[in-house]
Jmol script that loads the backbone (N, CA, C; Angstrom):
load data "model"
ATOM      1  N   UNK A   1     106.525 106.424 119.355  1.00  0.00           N
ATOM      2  CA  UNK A   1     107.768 105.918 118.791  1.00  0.00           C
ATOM      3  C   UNK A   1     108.553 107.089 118.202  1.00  0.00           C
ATOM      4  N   UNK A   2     109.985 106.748 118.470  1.00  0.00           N
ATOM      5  CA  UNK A   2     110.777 108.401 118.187  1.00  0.00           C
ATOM      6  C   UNK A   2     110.921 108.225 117.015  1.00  0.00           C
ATOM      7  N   UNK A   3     110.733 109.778 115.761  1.00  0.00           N
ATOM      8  CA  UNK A   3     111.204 109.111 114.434  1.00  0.00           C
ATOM      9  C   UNK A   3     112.543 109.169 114.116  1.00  0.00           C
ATOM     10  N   UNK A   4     112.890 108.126 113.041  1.00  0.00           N
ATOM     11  CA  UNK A   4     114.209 108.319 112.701  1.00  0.00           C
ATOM     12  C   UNK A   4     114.553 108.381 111.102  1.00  0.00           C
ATOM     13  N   UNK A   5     115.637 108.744 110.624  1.00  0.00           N
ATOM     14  CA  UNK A   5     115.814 109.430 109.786  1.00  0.00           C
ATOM     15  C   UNK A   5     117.395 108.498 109.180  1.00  0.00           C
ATOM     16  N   UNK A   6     117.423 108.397 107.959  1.00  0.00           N
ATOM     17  CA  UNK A   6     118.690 107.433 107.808  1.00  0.00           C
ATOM     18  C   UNK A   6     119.984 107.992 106.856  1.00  0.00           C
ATOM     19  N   UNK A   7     120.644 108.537 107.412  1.00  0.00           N
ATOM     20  CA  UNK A   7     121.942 109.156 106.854  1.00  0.00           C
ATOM     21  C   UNK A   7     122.834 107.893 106.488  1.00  0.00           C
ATOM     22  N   UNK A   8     123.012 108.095 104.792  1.00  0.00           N
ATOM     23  CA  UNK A   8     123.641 106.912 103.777  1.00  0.00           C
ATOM     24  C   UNK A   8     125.183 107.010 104.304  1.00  0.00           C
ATOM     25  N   UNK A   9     125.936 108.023 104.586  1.00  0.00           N
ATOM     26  CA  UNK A   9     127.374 108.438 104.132  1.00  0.00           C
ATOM     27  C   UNK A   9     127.740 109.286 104.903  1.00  0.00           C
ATOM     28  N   UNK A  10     128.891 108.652 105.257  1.00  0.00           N
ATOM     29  CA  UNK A  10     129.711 110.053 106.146  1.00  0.00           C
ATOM     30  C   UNK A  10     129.421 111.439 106.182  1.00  0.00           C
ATOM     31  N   UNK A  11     130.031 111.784 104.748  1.00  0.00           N
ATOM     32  CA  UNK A  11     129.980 112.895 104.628  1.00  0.00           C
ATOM     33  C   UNK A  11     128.802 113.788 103.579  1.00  0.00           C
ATOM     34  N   UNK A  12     127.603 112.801 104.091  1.00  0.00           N
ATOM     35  CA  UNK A  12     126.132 113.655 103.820  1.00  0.00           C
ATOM     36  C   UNK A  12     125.954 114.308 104.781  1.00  0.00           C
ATOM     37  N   UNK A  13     125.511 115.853 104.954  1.00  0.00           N
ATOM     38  CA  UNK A  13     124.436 116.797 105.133  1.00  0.00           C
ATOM     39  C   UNK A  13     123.178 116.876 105.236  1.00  0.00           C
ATOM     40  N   UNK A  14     122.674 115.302 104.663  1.00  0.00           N
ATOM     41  CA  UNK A  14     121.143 115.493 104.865  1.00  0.00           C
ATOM     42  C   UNK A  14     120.788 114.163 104.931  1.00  0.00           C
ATOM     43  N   UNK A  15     119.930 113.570 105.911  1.00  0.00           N
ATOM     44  CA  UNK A  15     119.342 112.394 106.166  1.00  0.00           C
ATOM     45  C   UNK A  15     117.905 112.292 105.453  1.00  0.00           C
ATOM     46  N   UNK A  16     117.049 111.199 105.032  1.00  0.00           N
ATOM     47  CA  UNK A  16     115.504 111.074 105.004  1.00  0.00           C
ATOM     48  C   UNK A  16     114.913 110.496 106.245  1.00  0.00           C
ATOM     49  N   UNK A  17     113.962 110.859 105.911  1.00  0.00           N
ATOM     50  CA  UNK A  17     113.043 110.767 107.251  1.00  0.00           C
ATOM     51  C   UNK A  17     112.350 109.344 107.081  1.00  0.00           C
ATOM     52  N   UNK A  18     112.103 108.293 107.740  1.00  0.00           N
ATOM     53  CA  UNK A  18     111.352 107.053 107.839  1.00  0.00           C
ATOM     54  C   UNK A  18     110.285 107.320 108.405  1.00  0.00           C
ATOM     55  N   UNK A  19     109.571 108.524 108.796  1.00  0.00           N
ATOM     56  CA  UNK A  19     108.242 108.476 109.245  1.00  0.00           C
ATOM     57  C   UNK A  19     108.385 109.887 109.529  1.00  0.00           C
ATOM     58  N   UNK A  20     107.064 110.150 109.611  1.00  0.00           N
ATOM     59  CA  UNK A  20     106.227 111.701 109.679  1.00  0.00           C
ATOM     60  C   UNK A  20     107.469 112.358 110.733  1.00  0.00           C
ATOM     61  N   UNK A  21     107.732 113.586 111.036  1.00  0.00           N
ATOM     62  CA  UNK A  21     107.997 114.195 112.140  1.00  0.00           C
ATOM     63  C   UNK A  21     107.297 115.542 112.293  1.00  0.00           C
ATOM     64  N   UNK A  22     106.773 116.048 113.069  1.00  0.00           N
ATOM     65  CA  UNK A  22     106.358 117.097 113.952  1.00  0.00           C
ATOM     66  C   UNK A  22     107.994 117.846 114.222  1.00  0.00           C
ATOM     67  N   UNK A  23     107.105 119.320 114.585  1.00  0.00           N
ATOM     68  CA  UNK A  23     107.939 120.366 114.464  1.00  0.00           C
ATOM     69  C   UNK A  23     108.185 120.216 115.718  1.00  0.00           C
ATOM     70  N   UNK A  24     109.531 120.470 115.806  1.00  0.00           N
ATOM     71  CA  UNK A  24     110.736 120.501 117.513  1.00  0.00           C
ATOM     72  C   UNK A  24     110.437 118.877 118.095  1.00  0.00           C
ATOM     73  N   UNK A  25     111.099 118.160 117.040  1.00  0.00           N
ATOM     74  CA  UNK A  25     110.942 116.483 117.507  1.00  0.00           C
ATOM     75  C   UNK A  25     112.177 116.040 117.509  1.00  0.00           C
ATOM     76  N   UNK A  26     112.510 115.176 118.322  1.00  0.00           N
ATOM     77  CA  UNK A  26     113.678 114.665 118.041  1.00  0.00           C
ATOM     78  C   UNK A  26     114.058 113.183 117.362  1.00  0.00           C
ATOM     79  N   UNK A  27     114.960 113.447 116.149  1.00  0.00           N
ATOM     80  CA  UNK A  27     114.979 112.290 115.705  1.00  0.00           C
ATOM     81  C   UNK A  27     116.056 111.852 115.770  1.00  0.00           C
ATOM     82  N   UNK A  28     116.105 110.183 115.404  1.00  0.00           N
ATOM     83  CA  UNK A  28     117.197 109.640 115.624  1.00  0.00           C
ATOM     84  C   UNK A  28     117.875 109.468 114.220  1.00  0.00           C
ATOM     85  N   UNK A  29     118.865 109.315 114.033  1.00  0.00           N
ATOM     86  CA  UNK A  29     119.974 109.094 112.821  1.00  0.00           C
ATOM     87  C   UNK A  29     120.241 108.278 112.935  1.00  0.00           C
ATOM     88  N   UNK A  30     119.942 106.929 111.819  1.00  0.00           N
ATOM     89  CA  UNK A  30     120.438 105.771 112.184  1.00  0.00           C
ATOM     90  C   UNK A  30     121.646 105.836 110.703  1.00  0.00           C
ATOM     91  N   UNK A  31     122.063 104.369 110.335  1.00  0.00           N
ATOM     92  CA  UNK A  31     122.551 104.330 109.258  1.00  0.00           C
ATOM     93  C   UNK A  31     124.073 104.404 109.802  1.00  0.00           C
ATOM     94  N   UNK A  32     125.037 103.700 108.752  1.00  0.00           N
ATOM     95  CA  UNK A  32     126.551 103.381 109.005  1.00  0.00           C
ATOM     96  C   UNK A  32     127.311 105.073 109.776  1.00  0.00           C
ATOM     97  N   UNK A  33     126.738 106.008 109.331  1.00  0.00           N
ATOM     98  CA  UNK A  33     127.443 107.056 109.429  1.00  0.00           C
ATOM     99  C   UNK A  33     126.576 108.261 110.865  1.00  0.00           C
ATOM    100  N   UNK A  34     125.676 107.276 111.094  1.00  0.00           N
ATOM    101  CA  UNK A  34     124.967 108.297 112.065  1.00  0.00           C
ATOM    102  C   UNK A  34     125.437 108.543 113.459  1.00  0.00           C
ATOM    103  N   UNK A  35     124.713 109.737 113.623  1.00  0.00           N
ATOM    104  CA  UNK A  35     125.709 110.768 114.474  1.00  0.00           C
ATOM    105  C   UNK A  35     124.391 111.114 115.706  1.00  0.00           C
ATOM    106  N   UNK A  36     123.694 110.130 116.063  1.00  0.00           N
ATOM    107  CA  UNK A  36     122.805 110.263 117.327  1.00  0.00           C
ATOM    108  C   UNK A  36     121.364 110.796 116.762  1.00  0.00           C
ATOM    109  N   UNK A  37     121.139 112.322 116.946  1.00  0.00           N
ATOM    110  CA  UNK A  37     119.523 112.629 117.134  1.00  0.00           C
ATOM    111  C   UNK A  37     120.235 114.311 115.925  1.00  0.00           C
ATOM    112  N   UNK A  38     119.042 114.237 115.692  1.00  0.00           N
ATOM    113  CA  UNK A  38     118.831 116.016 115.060  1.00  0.00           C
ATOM    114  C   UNK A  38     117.302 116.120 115.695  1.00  0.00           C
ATOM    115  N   UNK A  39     117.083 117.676 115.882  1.00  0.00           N
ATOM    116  CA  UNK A  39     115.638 118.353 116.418  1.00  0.00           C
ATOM    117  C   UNK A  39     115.646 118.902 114.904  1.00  0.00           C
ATOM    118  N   UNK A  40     113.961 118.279 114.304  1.00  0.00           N
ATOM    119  CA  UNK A  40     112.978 119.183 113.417  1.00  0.00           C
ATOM    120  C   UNK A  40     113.185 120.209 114.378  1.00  0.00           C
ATOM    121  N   UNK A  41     112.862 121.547 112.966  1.00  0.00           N
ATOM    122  CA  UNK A  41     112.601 123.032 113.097  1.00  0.00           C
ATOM    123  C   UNK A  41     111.131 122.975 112.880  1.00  0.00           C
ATOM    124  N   UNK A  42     110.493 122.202 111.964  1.00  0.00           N
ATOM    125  CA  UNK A  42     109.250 122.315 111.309  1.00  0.00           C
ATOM    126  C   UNK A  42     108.884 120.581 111.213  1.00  0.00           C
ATOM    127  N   UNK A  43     107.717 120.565 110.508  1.00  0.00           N
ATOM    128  CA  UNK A  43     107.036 119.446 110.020  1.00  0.00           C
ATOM    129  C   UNK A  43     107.919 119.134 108.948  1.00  0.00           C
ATOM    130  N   UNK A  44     108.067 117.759 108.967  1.00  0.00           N
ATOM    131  CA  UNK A  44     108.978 116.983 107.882  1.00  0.00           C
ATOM    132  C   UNK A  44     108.234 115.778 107.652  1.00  0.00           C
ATOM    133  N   UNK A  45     107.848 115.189 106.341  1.00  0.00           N
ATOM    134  CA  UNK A  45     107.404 114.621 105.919  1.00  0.00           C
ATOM    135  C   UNK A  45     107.725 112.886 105.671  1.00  0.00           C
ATOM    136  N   UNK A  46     107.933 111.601 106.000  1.00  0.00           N
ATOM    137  CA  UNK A  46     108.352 110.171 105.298  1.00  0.00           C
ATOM    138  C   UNK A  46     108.831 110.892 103.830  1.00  0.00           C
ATOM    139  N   UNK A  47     110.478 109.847 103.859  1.00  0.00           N
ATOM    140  CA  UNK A  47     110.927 110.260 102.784  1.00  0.00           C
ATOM    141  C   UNK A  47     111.485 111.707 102.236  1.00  0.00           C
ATOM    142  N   UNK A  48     111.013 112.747 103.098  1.00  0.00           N
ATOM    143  CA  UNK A  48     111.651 113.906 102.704  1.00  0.00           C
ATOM    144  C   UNK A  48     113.137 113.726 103.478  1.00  0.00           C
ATOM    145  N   UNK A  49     114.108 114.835 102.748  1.00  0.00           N
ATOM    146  CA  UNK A  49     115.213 114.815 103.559  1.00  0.00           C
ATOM    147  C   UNK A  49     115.111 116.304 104.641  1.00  0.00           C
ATOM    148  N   UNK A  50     116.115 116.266 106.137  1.00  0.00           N
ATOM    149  CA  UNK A  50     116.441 116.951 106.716  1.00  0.00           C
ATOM    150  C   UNK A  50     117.438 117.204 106.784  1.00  0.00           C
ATOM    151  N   UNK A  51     118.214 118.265 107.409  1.00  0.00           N
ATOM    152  CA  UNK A  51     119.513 118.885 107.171  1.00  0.00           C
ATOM    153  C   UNK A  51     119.925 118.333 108.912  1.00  0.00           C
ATOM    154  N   UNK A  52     121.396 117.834 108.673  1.00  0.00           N
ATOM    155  CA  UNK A  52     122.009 116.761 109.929  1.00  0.00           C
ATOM    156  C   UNK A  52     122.943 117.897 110.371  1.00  0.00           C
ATOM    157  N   UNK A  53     123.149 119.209 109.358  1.00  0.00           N
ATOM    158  CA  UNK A  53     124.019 120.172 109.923  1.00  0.00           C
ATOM    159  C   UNK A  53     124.052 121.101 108.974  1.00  0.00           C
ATOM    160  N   UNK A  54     124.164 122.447 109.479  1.00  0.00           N
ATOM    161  CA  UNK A  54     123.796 123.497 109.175  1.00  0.00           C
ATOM    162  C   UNK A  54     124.519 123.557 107.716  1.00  0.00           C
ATOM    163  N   UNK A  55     123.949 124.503 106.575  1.00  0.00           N
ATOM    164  CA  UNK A  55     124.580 124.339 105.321  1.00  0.00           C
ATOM    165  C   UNK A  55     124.609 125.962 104.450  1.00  0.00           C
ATOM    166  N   UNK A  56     125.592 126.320 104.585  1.00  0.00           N
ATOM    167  CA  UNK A  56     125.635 127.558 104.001  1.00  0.00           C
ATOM    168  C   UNK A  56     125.353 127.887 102.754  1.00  0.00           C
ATOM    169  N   UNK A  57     124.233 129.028 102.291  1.00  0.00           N
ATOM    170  CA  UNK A  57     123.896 129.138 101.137  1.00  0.00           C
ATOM    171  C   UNK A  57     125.239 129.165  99.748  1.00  0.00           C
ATOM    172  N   UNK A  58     124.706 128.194  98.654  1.00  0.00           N
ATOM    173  CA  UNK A  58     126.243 128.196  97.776  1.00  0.00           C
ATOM    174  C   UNK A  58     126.689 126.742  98.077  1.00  0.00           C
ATOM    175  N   UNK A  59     126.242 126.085  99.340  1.00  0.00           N
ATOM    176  CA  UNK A  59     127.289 125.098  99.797  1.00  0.00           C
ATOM    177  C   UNK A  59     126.386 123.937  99.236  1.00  0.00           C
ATOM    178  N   UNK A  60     127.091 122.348  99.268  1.00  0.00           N
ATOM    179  CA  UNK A  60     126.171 121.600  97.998  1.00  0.00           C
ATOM    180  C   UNK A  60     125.386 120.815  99.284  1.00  0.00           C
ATOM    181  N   UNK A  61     124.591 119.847  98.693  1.00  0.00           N
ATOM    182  CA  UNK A  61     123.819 119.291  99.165  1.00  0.00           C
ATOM    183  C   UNK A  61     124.191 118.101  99.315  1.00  0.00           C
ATOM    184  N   UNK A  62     124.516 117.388 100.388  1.00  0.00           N
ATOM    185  CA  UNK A  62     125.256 115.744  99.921  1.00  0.00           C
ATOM    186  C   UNK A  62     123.989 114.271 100.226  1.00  0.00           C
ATOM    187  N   UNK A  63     124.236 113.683  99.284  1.00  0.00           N
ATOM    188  CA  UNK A  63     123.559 112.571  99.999  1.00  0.00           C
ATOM    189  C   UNK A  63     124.248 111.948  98.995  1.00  0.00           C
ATOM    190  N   UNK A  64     124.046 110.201  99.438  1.00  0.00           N
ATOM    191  CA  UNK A  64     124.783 109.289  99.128  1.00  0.00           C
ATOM    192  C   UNK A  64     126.543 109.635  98.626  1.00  0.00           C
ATOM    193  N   UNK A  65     126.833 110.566  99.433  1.00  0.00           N
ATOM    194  CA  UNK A  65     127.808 111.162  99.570  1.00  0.00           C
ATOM    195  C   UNK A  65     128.605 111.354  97.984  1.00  0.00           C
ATOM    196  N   UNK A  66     127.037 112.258  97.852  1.00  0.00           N
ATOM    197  CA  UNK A  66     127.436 112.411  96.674  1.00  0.00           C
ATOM    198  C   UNK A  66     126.636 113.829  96.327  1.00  0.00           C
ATOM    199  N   UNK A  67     127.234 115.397  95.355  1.00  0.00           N
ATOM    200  CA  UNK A  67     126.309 116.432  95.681  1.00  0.00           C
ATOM    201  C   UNK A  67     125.146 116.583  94.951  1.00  0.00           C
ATOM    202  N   UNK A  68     123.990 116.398  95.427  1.00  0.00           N
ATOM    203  CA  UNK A  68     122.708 116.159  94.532  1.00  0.00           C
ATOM    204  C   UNK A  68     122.324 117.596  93.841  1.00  0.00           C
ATOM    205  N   UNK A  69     122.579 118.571  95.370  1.00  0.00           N
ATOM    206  CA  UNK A  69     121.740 119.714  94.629  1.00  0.00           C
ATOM    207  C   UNK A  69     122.744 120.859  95.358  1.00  0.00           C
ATOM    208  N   UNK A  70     122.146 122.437  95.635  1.00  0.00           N
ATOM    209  CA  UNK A  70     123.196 123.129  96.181  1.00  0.00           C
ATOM    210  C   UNK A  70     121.708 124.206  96.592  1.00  0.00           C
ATOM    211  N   UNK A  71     122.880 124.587  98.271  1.00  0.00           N
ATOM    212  CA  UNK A  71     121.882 125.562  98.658  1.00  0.00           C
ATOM    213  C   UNK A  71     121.358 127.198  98.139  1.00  0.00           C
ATOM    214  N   UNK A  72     119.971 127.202  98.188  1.00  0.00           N
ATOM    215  CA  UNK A  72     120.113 128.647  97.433  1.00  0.00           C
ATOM    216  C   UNK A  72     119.798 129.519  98.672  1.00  0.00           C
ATOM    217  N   UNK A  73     119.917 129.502 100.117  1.00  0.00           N
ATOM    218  CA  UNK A  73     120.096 130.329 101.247  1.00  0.00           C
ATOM    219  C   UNK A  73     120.462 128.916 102.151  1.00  0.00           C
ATOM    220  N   UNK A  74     120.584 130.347 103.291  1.00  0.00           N
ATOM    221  CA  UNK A  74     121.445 129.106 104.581  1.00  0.00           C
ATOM    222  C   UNK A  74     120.184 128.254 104.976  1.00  0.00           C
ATOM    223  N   UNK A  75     120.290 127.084 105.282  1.00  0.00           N
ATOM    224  CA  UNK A  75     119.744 125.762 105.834  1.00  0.00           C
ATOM    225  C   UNK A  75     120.344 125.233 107.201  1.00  0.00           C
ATOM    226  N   UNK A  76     119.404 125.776 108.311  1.00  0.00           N
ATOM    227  CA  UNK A  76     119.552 125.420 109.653  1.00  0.00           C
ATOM    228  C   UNK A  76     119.512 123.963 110.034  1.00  0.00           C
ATOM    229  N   UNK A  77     120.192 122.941 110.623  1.00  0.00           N
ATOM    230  CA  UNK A  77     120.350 121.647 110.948  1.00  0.00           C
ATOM    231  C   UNK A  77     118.679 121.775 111.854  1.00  0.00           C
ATOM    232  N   UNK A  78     118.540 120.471 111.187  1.00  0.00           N
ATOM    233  CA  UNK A  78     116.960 120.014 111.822  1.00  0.00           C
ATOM    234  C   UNK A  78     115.905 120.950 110.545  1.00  0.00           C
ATOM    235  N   UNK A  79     115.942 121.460 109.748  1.00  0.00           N
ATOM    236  CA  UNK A  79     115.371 122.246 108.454  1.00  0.00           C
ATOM    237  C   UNK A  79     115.290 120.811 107.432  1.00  0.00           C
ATOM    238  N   UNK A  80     113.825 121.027 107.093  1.00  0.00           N
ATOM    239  CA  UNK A  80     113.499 120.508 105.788  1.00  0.00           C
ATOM    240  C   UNK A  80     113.972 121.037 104.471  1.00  0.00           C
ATOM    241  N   UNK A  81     115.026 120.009 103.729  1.00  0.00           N
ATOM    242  CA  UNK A  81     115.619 120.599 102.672  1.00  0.00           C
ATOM    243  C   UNK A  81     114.342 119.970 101.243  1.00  0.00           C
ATOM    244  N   UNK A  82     114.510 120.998 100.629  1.00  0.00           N
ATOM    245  CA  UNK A  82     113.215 120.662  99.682  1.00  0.00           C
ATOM    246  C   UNK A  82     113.602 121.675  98.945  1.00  0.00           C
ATOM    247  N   UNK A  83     112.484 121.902  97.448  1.00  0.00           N
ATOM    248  CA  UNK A  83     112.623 122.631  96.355  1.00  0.00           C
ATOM    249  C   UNK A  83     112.735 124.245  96.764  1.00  0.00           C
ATOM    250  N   UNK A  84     112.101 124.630  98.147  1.00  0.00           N
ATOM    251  CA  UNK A  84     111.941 125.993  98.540  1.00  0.00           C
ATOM    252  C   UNK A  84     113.472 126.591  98.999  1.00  0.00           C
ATOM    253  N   UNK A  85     114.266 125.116  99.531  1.00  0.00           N
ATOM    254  CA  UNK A  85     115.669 126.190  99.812  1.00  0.00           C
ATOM    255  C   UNK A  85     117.162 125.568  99.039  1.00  0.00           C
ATOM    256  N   UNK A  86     116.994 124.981  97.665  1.00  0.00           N
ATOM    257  CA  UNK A  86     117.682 124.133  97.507  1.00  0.00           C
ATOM    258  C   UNK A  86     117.313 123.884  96.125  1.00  0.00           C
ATOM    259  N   UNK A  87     118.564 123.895  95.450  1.00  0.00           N
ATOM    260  CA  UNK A  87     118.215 123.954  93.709  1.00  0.00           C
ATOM    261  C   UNK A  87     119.045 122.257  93.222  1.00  0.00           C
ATOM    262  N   UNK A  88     118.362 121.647  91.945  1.00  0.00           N
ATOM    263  CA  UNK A  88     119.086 120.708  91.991  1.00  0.00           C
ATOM    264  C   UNK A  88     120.523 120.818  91.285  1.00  0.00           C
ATOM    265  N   UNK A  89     120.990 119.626  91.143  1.00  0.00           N
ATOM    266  CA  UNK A  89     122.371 119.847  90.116  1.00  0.00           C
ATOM    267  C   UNK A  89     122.015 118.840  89.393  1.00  0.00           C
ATOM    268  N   UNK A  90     121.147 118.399  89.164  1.00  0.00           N
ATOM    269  CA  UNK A  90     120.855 117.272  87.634  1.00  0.00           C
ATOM    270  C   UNK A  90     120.629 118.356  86.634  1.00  0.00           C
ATOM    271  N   UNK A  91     119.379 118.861  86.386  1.00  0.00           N
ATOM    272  CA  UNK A  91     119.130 119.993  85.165  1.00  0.00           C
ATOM    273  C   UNK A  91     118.316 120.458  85.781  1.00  0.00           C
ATOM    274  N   UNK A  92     117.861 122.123  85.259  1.00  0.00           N
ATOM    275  CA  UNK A  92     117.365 123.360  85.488  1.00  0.00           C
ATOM    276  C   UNK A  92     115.624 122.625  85.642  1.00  0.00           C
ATOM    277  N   UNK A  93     114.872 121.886  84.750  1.00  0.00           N
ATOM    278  CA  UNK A  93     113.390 121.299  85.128  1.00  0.00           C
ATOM    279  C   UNK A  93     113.265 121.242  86.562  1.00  0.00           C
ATOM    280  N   UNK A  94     114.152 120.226  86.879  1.00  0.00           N
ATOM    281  CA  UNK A  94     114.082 119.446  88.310  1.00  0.00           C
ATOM    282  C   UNK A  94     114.169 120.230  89.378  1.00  0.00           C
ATOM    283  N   UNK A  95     114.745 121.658  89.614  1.00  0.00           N
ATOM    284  CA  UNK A  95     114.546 122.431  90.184  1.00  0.00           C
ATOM    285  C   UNK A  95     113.437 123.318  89.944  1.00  0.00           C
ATOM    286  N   UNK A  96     112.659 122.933  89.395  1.00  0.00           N
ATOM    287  CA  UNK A  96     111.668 124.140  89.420  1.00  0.00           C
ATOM    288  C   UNK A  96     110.113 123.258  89.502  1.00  0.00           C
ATOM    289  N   UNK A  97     110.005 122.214  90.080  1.00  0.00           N
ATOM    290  CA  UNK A  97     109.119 121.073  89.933  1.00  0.00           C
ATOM    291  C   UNK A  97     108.114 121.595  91.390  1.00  0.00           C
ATOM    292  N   UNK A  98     106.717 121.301  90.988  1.00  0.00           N
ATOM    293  CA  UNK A  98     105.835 122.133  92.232  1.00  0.00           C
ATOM    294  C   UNK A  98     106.308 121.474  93.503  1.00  0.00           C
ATOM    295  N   UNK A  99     106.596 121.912  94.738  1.00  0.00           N
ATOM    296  CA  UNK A  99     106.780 121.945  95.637  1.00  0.00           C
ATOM    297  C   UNK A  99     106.203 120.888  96.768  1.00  0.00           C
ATOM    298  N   UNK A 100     105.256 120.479  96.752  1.00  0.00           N
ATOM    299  CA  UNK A 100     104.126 119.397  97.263  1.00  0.00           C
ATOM    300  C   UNK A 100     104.026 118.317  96.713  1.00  0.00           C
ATOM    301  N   UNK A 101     103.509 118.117  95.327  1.00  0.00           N
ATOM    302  CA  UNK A 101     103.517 117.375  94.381  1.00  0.00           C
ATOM    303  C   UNK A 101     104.503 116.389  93.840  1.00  0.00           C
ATOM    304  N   UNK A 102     105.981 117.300  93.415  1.00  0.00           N
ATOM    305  CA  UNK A 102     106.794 117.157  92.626  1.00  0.00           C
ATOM    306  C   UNK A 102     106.634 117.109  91.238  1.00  0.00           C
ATOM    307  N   UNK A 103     105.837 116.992  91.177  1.00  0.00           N
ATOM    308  CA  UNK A 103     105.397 117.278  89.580  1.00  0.00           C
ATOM    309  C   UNK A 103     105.700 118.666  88.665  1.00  0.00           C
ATOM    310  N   UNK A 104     106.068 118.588  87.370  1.00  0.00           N
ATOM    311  CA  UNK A 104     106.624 119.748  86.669  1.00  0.00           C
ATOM    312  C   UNK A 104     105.373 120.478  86.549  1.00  0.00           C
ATOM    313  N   UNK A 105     105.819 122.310  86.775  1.00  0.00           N
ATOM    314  CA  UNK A 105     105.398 123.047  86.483  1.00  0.00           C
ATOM    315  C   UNK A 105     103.799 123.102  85.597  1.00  0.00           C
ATOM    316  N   UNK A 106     104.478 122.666  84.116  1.00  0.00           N
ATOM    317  CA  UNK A 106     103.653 123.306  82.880  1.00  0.00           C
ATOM    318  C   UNK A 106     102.426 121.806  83.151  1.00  0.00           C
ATOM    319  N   UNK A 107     102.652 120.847  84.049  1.00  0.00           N
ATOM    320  CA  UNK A 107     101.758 119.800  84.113  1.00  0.00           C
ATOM    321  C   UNK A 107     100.143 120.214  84.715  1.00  0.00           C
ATOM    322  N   UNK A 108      99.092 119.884  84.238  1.00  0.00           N
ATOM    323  CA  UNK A 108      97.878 120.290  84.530  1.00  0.00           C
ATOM    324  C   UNK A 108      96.959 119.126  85.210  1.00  0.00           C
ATOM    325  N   UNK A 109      96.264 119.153  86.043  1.00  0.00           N
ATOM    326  CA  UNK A 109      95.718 117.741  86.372  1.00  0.00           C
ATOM    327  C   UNK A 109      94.067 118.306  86.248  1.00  0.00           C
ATOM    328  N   UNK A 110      93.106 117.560  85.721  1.00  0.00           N
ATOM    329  CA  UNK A 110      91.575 117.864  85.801  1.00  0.00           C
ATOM    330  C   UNK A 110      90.746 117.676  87.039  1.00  0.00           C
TER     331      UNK A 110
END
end "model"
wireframe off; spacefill off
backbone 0.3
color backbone group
């Protein structure tokens, strides 16, 4: 089954993923504003977002057509946008939250 990925808003930049994708897959874009298929670069995760078109470092991050976060280097269309290329715009914590997890930094688990 092909995965697909659901872009909220016109003018978002980045869709989530509804199921696992494998690297060089093609997914489909569904949702009011979707624009056919994007190819993963890499493994993308349910629920993570992907980039629907290329995004120049500096340039913001849109979803619900609205700017969540902003790029901190360029982001190739079909690229997993996540904490590694992409800072938030809520507050300075939320960008710096472990990478896998999401969980803050100074948090310790036994």
């Amino acid at each position: 089954m092909q995965p697909e990925c659901f872009q909220i808003c016109r003018e978002d930049n980045v869709a989530t993923l509804l199921r696992d994708a494998a690297s060089a897959t093609d997914i489909r874009v569904i949702g009011e504003a979707a624009h056919g298929t994007v190819r993963s670069i890499e493994p993308i995760c349910i629920g993570h977002k992907i980039a629907v078109v290329p995004v120049a470092a500096g340039e913001a991050i849109v979803k619900y057509g609205f700017p969540i976060g902003e790029a901190i280097r360029p982001i190739a269309e079909g690229e997993w946008v996540h904490l590694h290329n992409c800072r938030s715009r809520y507050d300075a914590v939320s960008s710096e939250l472990d990478l896998q997890t999401g969980a803050r930094k100074e948090t310790r688990y036994a």
